[in-house]
C-alpha positions as CSV (number, residue, x, y, z in Angstrom):
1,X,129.6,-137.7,-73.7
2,X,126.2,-137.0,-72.1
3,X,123.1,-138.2,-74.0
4,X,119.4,-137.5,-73.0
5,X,116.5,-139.0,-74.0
6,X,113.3,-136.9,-74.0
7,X,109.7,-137.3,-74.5
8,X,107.0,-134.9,-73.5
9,X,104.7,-136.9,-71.4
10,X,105.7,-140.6,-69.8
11,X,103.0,-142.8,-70.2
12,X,102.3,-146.8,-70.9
13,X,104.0,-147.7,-74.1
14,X,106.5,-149.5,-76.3
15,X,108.1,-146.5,-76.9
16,X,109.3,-145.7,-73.5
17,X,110.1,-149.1,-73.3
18,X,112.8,-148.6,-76.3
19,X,114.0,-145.7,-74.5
20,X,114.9,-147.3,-71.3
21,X,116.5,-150.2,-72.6
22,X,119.1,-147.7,-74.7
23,X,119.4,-145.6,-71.5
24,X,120.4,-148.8,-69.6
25,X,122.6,-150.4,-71.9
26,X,124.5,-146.9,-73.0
27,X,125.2,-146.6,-69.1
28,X,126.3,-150.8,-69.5
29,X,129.1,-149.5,-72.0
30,X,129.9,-146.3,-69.7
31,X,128.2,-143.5,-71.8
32,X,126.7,-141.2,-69.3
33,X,122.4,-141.3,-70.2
34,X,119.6,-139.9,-68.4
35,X,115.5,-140.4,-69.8
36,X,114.2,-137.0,-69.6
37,X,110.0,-136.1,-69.5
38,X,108.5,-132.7,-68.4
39,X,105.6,-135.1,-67.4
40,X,104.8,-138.1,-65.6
41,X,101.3,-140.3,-66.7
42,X,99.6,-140.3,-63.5
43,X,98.4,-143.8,-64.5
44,X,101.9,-144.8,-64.5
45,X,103.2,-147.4,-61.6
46,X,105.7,-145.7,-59.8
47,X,107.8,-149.1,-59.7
48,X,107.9,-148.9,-62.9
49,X,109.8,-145.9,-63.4
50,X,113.4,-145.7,-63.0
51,X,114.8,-143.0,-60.3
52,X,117.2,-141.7,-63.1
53,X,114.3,-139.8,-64.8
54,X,114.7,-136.3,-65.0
55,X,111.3,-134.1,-64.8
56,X,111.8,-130.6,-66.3
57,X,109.5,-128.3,-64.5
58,X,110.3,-125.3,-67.5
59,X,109.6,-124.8,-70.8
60,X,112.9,-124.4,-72.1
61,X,114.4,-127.4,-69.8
62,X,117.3,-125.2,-68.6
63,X,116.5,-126.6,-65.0
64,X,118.3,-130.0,-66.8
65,X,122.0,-130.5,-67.3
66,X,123.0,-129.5,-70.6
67,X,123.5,-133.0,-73.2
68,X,126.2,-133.5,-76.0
69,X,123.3,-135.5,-77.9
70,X,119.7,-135.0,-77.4
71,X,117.2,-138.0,-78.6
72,X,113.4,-137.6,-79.7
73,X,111.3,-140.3,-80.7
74,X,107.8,-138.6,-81.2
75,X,107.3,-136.0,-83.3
76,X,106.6,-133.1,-81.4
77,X,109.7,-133.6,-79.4
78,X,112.3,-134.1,-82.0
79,X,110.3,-130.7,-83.4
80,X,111.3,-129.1,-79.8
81,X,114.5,-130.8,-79.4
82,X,115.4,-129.4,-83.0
83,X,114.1,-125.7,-82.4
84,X,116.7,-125.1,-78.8
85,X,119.9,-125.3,-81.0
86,X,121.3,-127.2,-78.1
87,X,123.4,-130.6,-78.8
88,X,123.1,-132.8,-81.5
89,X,119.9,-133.9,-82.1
90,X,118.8,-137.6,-82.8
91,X,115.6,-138.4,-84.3
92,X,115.1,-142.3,-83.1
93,X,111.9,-143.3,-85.7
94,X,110.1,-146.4,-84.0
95,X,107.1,-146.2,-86.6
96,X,106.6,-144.2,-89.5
97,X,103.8,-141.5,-88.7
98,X,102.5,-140.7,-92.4
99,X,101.6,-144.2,-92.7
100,X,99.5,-144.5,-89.7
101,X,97.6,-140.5,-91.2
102,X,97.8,-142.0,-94.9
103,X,95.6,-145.2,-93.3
104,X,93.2,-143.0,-91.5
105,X,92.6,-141.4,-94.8
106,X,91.4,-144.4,-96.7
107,X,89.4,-145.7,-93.5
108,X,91.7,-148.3,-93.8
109,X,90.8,-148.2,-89.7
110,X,88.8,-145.7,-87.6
111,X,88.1,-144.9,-83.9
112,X,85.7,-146.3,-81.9
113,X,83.6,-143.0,-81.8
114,X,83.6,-143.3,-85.6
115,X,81.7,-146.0,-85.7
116,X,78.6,-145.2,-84.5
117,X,76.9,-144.6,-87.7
118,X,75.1,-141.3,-87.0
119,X,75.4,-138.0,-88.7
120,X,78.0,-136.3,-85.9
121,X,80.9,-139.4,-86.3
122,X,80.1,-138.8,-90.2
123,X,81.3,-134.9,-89.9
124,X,83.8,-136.3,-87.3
125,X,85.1,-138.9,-89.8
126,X,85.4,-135.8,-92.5
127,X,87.4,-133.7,-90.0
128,X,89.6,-136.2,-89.4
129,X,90.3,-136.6,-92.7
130,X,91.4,-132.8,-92.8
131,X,93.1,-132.9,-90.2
132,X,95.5,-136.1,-90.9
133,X,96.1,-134.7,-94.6
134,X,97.6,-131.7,-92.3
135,X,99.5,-133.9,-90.1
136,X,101.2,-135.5,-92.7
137,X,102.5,-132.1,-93.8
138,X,104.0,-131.6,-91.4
139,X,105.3,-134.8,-90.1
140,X,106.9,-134.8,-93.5
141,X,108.5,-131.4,-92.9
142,X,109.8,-132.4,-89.5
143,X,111.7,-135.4,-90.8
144,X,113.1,-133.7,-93.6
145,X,115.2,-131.5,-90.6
146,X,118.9,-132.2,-90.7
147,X,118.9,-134.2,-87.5
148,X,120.6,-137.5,-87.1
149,X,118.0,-140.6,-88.1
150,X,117.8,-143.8,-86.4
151,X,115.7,-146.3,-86.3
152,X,114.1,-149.3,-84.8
153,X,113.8,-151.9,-87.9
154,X,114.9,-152.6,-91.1
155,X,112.3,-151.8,-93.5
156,X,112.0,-147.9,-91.2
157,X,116.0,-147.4,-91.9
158,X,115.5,-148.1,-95.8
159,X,112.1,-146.1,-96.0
160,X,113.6,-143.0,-94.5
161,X,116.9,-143.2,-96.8
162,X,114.5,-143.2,-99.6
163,X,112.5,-140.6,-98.7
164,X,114.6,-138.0,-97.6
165,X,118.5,-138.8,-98.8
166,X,119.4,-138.7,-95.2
167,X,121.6,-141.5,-93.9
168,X,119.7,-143.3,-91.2
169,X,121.3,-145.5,-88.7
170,X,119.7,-149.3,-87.8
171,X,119.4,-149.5,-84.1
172,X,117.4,-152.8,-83.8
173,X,114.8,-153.3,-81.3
174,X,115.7,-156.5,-79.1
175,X,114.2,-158.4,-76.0
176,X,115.5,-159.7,-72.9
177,X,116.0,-163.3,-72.9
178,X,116.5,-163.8,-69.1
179,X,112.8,-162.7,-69.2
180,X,110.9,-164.1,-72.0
181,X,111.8,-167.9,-72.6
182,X,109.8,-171.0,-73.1
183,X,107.7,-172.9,-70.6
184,X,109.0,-176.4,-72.0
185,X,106.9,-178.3,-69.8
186,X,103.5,-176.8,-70.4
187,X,100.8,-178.8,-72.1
188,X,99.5,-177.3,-75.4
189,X,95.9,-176.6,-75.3
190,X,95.4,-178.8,-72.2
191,X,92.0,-180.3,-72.0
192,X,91.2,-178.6,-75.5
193,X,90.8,-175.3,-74.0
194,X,93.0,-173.2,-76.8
195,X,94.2,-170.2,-75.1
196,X,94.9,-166.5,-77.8
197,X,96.9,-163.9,-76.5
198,X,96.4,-160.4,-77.8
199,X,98.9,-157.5,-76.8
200,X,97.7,-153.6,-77.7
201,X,95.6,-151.2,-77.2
202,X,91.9,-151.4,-79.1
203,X,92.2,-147.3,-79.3
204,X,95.1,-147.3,-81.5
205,X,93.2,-148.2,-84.5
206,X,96.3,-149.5,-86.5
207,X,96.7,-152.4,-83.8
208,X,94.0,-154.1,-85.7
209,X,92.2,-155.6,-82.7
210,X,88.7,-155.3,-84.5
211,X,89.7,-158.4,-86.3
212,X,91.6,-160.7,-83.8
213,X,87.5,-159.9,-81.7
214,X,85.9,-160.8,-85.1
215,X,88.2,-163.8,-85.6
216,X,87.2,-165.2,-82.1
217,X,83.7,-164.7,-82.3
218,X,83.0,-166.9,-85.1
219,X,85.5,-169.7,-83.6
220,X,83.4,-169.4,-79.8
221,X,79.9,-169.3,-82.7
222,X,81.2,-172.5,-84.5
223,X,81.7,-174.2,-81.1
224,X,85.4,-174.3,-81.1
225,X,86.7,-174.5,-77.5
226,X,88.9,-170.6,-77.5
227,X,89.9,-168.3,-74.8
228,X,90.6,-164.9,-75.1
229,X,93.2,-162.7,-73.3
230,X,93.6,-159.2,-73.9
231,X,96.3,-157.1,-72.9
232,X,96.3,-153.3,-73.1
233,X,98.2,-150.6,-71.8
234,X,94.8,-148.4,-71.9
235,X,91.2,-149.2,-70.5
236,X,89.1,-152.2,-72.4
237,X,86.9,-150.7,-74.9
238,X,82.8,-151.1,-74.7
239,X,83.2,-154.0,-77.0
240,X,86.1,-155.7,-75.2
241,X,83.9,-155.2,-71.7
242,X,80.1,-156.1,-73.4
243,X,81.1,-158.4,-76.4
244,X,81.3,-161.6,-74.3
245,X,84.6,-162.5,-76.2
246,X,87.4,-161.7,-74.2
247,X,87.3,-164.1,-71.7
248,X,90.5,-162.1,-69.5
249,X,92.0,-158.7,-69.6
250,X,94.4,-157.2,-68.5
251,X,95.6,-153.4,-68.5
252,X,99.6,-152.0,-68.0
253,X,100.7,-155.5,-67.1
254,X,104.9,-155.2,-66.1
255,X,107.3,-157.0,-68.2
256,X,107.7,-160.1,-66.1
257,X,104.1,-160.6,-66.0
258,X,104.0,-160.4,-69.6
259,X,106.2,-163.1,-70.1
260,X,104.6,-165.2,-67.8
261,X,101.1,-164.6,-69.6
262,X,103.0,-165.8,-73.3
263,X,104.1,-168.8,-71.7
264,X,100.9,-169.8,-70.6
265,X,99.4,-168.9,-73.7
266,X,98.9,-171.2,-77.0
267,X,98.8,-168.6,-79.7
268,X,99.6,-165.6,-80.4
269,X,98.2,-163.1,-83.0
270,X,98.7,-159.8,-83.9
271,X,96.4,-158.2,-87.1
272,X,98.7,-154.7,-87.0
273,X,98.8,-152.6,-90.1
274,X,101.7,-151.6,-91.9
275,X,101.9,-148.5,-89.0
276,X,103.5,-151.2,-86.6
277,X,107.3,-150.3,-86.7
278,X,108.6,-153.0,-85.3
279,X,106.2,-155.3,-82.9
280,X,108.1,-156.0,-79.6
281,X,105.3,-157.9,-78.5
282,X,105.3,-160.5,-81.5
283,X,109.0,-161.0,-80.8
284,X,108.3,-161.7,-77.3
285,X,105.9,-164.4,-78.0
286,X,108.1,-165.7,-80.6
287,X,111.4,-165.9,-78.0
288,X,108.9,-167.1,-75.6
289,X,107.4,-170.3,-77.7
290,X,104.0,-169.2,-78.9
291,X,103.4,-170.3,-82.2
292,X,101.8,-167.3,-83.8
293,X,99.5,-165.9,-86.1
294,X,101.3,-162.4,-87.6
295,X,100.1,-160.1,-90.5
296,X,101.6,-159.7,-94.0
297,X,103.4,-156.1,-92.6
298,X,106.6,-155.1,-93.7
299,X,108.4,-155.0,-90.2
300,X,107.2,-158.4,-89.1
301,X,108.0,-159.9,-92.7
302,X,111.4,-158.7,-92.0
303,X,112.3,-160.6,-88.9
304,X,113.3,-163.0,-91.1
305,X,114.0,-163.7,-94.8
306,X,112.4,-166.8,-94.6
307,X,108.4,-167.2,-93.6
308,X,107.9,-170.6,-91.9
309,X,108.7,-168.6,-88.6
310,X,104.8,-168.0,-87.9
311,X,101.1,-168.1,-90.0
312,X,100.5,-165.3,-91.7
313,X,97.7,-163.4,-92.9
314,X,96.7,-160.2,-95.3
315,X,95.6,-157.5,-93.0
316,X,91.7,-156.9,-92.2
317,X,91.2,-160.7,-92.6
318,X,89.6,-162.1,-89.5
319,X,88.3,-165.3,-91.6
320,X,92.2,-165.9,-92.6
321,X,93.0,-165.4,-88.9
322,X,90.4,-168.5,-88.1
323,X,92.8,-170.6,-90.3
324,X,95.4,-170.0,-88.8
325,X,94.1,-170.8,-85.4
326,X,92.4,-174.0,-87.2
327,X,95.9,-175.1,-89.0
328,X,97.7,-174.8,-85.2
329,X,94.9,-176.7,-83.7
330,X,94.8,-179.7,-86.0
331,X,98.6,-179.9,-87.2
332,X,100.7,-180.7,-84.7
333,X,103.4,-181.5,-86.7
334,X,103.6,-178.0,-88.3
335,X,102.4,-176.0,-85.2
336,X,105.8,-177.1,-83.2
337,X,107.9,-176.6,-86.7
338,X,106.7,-172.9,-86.3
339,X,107.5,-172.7,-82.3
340,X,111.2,-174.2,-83.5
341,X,111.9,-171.6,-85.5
342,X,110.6,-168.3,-84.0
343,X,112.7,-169.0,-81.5
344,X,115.4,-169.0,-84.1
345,X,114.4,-166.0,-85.3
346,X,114.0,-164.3,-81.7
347,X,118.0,-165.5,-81.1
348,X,119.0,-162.6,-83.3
349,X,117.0,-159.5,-81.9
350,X,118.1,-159.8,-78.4
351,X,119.4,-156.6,-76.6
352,X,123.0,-157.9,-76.5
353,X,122.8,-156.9,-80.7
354,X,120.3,-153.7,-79.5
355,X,123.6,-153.0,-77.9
356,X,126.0,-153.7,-80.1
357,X,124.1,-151.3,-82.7
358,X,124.4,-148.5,-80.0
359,X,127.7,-148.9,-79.6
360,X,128.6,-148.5,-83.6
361,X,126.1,-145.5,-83.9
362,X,128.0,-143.6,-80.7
363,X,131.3,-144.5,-82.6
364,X,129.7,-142.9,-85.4
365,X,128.7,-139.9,-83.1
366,X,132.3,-139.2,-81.9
């Protein structure tokens, strides 16, 4: 049985990510799996692209050999995939898109050209607002296909079943633990210097990095010693490069530099809205010791049933986020509590279970 992955255009993102770590651990259990793009980022390191990608150079990908299973993850493609009446078609969900158009709608967050105040990013905001309401539409329409659902977490798997009365199949996200582990040697904020990590991109508005910058900037205005590292798979924003609070940045970093930026760091926090699908990057920092400061979503609330694993906070609260980095500064005994069990809670989403869950939903296939 010969299953391809496909997505459009391969750029820097958690979601190609996802697709190369089920490519590599189908081929682990001797299923035959390619990646396939019409489209290469040119932004993309070439070392970080596997030679086993397949680049379509038509249309109708009939220069590609022919797969028992086709798998989409963005919209669009699944749409494509759907339309060739060619294999059986998977839709893999890794964040549910009518949240993300339903948030946009309520200004819940807005992009950085939006917020300029003057009378074009008004009639810009308005458009937008037509245009989501649209996208939603048909978003809605393209997962009420009869493909094969599958997704990333919990919460996704139980959303979809409700929705649309189709059976969707749990194929959790997981992390390499020969890659991100503790540093149990390092000094917690040695010589008082308290370094944040921040993972995502300030241009995808449900990342919520507007408040982690807010959070920070009355800490650095109170005096409190704070350092700021940003990580982004895109450019830094005007703010990020002119704001004076991001003290490092860093864009498209690979994954072993990642890891060894979490365990250098002394917290973690993520602000995401209830877009985020599953948060990779939170469970790296968890699996790699960072105590960490998560929000009140429903895919990082299900990591585990219990929530002493990390602080968290209601979403658009920067002044709740400056607790939390407070209550890790000043309780010790409570900070390393929280470091003891996230990594507890990062033992069960490794890619060993990533791949036991692909192995079930390829039984299920045959």
């Amino acid at each position: 049985m010969k299953i391809g992955y496909f997505i459009s255009t391969v750029g820097l993102s958690g979601g190609i990510k996802v697709i190369l770590q089920h490519v590599s651990l189908l081929k682990e259990m001797g299923y035959e799996a390619v990646p396939i793009t019409r489209k290469m980022d040119g932004k993309l390191d070439v070392s970080d692209v596997p030679e086993e990608w397949i680049v379509s150079k038509k249309d109708n990908l009939d220069d590609v050999p022919n797969c028992d299973i086709y798998v989409g993850t963005q919209i669009s493609d699944v749409e494509y995939l759907f339309k060739r009446k060619k294999g059986k078609i998977v839709h893999l969900c890794q964040g549910y898109e009518p949240i993300k158009y339903t948030e946009r709608i309520k200004k819940e967050f807005m992009r950085e050209k939006y917020l300029r105040g003057s009378v074009f990013s008004i009639l810009r905001q308005y458009l937008d607002i037509l245009k989501s309401k649209r996208k939603i539409k048909r978003v809605e329409s393209i997962y009420a296909l009869p493909t094969v659902k599958t997704a990333v977490s919990k919460h996704l798997v139980e959303l979809i079943e409700k929705i649309y009365r189709q059976r969707c199949f749990l194929i959790q996200n997981g992390i390499d633990t020969d890659v991100f582990y503790p540093n149990g040697q390092r000094v917690w904020g040695k010589n008082g210097n308290i370094r944040i990590l921040s993972v995502g991109s300030m241009r995808v508005g449900f990342k919520g990095i507007q408040d982690i910058l807010g959070a920070v900037k009355w800490l650095k205005d109170k005096g409190v010693n704070v350092h700021l590292i940003r990580v982004s798979p895109t450019r830094p924003s005007e703010e990020e490069l002119d704001g004076g609070i991001v003290d490092e940045f860093y864009e498209g970093l690979k994954e072993k530099e990642m890891a060894a930026l979490y365990r250098n760091a002394d917290i973690f926090v993520s602000s995401s809205f209830e877009m985020e699908g599953f948060g990779l990057p939170a469970m790296e920092a968890l699996a790699s010791g960072v105590p960490s400061i998560l929000t009140e979503i429903s895919s990082y609330k299900d990591f585990d049933k219990e929530k002493d694993f990390a602080y968290f906070v209601p979403t658009h609260r920067p002044d709740k986020i400056v607790e939390g980095v407070l209550a890790f500064i000043e309780n010790k005994e409570w900070r390393e509590s929280c470091i003891k069990k996230g990594l507890r809670v990062a033992g069960r989403y490794t890619l060993k279970i990533t791949q036991e869950h692909l192995l079930n939903f390829m039984k299920e296939m045959v």
